[in-house]
N, C-alpha and C positions, 0 to 999 in steps of 0.2 A: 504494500500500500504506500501513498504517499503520506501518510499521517506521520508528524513526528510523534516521534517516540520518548514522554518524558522524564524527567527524573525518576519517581517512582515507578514508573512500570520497568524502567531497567532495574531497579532493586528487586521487582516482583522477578520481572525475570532469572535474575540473577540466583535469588533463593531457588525458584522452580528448577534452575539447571543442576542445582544439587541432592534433585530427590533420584537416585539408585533405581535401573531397570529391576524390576519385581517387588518396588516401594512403591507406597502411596504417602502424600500427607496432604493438610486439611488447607482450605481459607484462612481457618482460625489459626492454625499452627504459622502459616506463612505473616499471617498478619501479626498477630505474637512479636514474630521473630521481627519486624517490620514497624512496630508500634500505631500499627493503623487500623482501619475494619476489614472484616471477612469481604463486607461487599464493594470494598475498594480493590481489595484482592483481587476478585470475582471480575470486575471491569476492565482493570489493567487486563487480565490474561484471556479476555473475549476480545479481546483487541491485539492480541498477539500474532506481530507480521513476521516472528519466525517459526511459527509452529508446524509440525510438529517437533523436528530439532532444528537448531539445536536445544531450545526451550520444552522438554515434554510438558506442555501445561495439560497432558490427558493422563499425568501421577497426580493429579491435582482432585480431592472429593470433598464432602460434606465433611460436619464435622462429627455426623451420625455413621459415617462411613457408607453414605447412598454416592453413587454412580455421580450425580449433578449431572450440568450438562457438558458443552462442549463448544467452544466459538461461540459463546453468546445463547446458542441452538436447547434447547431439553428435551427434546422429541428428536428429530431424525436424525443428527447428529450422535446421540447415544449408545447407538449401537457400533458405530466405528470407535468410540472410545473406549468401549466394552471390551468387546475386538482384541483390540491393542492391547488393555489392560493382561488378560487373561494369557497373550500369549507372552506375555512378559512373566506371567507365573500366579497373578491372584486372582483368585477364586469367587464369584457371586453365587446370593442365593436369588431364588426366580424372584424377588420383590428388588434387586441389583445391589443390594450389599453386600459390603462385601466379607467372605464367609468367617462368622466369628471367630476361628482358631485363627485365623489370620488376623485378623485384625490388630491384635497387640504387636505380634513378633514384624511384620511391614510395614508399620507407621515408622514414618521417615521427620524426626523435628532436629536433627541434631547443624542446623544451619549453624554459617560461620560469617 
């Protein structure tokens, strides 16, 4: 796109590029790390003009650990995230959570 690209959303960026193929982590954890809101989070990385890398903003979920969406998207876009998710190694259940035994030992917050 031709939009810049500003301050914080390179930091969002920045954080997203350090979550590990067969990790997920949340809005919240990012925003956390970031001192900002989930859903500034959320905006930044719907607007993300290097996706899918080098930025995977699709290790990026809820903070229920639901699927969310994807480029802005919550409907057709989900299942390419899905997709991607799983073959990266984590697991849903059919409501797109993702599957409890995972959920502690994948969560990815250890940003720098």
């Amino acid at each position: 796109t031709k939009r810049p690209v500003t301050e914080f959303q390179y930091r969002v960026y920045d954080a997203c590029r350090q979550v590990p193929c067969g990790s997920y982590t949340t809005y919240k954890a990012i925003s956390d790390h970031l001192g900002s809101g989930p859903r500034a989070v959320g905006t930044a990385l719907s607007k993300n003009p290097f996706c899918p890398l080098p930025i995977p903003c699709h290790r990026v979920l809820t903070s229920d650990c639901y699927i969310g969406g994807f480029s802005g998207d919550t409907k057709s876009k989900i299942f390419w995230k899905k997709a991607k998710l799983e073959k990266e190694g984590l697991e849903f259940d059919d409501k797109g959570f993702v599957a409890p035994l995972l959920q502690q030992p994948r969560f990815f917050n250890s940003f720098k």
